[in-house]
C-alpha positions as CSV (number, residue, x, y, z in Angstrom):
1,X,242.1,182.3,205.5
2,X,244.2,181.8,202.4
3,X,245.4,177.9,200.7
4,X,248.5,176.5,202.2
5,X,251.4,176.0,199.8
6,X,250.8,172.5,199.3
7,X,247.3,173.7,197.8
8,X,245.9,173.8,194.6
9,X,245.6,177.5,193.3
10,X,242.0,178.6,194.0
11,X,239.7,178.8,191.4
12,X,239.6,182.0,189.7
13,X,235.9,182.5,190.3
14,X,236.5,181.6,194.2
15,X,239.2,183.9,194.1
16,X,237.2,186.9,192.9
17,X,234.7,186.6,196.1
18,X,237.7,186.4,198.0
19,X,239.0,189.9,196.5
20,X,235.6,191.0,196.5
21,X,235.6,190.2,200.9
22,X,238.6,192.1,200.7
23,X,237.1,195.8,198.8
24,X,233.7,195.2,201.0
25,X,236.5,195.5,204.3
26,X,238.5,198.5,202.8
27,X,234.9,200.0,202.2
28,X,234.2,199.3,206.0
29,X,237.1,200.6,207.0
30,X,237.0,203.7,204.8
31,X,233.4,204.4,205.6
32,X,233.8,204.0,209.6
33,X,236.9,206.3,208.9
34,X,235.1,208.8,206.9
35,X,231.9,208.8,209.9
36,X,234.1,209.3,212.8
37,X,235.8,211.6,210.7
38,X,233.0,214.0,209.8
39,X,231.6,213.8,213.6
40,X,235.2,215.0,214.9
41,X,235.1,217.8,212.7
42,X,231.5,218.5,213.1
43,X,231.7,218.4,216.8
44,X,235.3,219.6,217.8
45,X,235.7,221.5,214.8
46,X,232.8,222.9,214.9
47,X,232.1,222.9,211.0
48,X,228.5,222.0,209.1
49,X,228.2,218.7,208.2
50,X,229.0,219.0,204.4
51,X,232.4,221.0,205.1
52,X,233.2,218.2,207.6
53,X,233.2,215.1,205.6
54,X,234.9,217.1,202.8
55,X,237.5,217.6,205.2
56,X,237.3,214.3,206.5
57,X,237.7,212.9,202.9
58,X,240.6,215.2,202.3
59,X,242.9,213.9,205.0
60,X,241.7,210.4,204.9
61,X,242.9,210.7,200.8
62,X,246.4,212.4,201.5
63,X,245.4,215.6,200.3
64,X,245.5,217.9,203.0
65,X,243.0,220.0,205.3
66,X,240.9,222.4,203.3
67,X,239.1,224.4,206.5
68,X,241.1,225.8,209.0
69,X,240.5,224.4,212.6
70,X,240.2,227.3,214.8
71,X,239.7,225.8,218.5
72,X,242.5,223.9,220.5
73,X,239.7,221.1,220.2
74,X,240.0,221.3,216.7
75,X,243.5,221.4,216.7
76,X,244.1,218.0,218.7
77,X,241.4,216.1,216.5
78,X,242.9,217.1,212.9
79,X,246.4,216.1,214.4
80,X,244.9,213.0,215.7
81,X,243.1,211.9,212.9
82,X,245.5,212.8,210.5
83,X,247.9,210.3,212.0
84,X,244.7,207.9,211.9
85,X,244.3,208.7,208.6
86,X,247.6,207.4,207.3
87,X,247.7,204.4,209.0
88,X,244.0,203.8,208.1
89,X,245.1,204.1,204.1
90,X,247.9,201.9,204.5
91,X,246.0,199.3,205.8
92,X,243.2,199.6,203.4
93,X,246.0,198.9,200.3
94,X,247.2,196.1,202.3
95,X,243.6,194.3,202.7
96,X,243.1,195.3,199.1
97,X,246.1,193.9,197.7
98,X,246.8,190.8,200.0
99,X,244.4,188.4,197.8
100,X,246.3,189.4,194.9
101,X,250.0,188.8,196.0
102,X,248.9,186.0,198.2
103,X,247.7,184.3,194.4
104,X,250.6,185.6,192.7
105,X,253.1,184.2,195.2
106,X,251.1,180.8,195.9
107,X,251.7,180.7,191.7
108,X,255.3,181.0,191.6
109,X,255.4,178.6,194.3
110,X,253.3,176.1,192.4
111,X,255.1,176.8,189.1
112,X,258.4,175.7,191.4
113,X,256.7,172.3,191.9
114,X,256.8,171.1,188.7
115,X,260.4,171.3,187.9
C-alpha cells in the first residue's frame, strides 16, 4: 500500500487521495460503529432511536453513558460495546494518522540518503 524506502516520496497531490482513503475508512468505521451502536441500545436497551445514537455517540467519543441501561440486556451490551468502542477509536487515529507518519518517516529516511 505505501512506497518502499528506496522510493521517491509521493507526490503531494497523490498523497492527499491517499489520506483522503484513509478519513473515508475512519468514517466507515465510525459510521458502522455508530449503527450497530444505536440498534444495541434501541433493541437491548430498549431506548427510542434518538436517545440511542446519542448514547451510542457518547461512548464511541470517550464521553460516557448518558441514559441509564435498566435490563441485564442492556447491561451486557453497554459493557460490550464500550470495550468496542475503545478499541474502535484507537484504530480509527491509527488509519487516520498512518499516511501522515508513513510520509514523515519515508522523509527523514530520504533526507538520510543524501548525505
Amino acid at each position: 500500500m505505501y512506497e518502499h524506502r528506496n522510493d521517491d516520496l509521493l507526490p503531494r497531490r497523490d498523497f492527499y487521495f491517499r489520506l483522503m482513503g484513509s478519513f473515508l475508512v475512519t468514517l466507515l468505521i465510525a459510521g458502522g460503529s455508530l449503527a450497530i451502536g444505536s440498534a444495541g441500545y434501541h433493541v437491548w436497551g430498549r431506548l427510542d432511536w434518538l436517545d440511542a445514537f446519542h448514547n451510542a455517540s457518547m461512548i464511541l467519543t470517550g464521553m460516557g453513558p448518558v441514559n441509564p441501561m435498566t435490563t441485564a440486556a442492556g447491561k451486557l451490551f453497554a459493557s460490550c460495546y464500550a470495550l468496542y468502542s475503545g478499541i474502535a477509536f484507537l484504530s480509527m487515529i491509527a488509519v487516520i494518522t498512518a499516511p501522515i507518519a508513513h510520509r514523515m518517516l519515508h522523509k527523514f529516511h530520504l533526507a538520510g540518503d543524501d548525505e
